[in-house]
matplotlib code that plots the C-alpha trace (Angstrom):
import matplotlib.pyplot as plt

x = [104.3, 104.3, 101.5, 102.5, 100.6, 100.7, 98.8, 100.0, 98.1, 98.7, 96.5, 98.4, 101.6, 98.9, 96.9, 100.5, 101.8, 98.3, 98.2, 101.8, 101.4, 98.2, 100.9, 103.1, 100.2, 99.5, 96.3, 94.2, 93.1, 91.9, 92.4, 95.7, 96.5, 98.3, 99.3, 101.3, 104.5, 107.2, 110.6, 113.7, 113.6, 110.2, 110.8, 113.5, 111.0, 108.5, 110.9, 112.4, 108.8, 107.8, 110.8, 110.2, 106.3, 106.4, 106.6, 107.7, 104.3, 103.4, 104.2, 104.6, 104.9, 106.5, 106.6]
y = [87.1, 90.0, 91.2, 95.1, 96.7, 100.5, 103.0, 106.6, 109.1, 111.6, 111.6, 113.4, 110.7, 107.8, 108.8, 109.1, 105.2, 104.1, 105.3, 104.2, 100.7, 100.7, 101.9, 99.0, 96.6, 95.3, 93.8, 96.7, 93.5, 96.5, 100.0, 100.0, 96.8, 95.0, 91.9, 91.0, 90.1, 92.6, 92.5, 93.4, 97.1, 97.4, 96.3, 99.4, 101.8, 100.4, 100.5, 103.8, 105.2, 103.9, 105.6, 108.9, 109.1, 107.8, 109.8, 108.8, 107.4, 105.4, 101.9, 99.7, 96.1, 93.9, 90.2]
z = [105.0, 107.2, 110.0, 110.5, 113.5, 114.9, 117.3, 116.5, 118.2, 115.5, 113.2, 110.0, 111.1, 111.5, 108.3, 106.4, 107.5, 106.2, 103.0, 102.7, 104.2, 101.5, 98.4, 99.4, 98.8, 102.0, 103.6, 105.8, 108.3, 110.8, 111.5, 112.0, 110.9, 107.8, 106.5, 103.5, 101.2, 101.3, 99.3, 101.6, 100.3, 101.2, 104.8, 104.8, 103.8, 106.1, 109.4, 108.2, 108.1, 111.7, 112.7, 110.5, 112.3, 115.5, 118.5, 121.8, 123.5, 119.7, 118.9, 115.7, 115.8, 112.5, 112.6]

ax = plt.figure().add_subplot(projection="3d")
ax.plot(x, y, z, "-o")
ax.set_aspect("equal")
plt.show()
């Protein structure tokens, strides 16, 4: 399982990880949290994507 957390202050980047995270199946625990399974290609996406919308003051968290 995997518990994905985020704060992205903007909002078109922070709408665009959600509706992605959402896509990939995962959980919506909270606003900006997930929880879920995800394959090994998934996790890819999912660190490229933090990576692709994250600025320099915005976090995201993957355990």
């Amino acid at each position: 399982m995997h518990l994905i957390s985020y704060d992205i202050e903007d909002n078109k980047s922070r709408t665009k990880l959600f509706e992605e995270l959402k896509d990939l199946g995962l959980l919506n625990i909270q606003k900006s949290v997930f929880y879920g399974e995800l394959s090994k290609s998934e996790i890819k996406v999912v660190k490229e994507l933090s990576k692709k919308l994250c600025d320099d003051g915005d976090r995201a968290f993957f355990m």
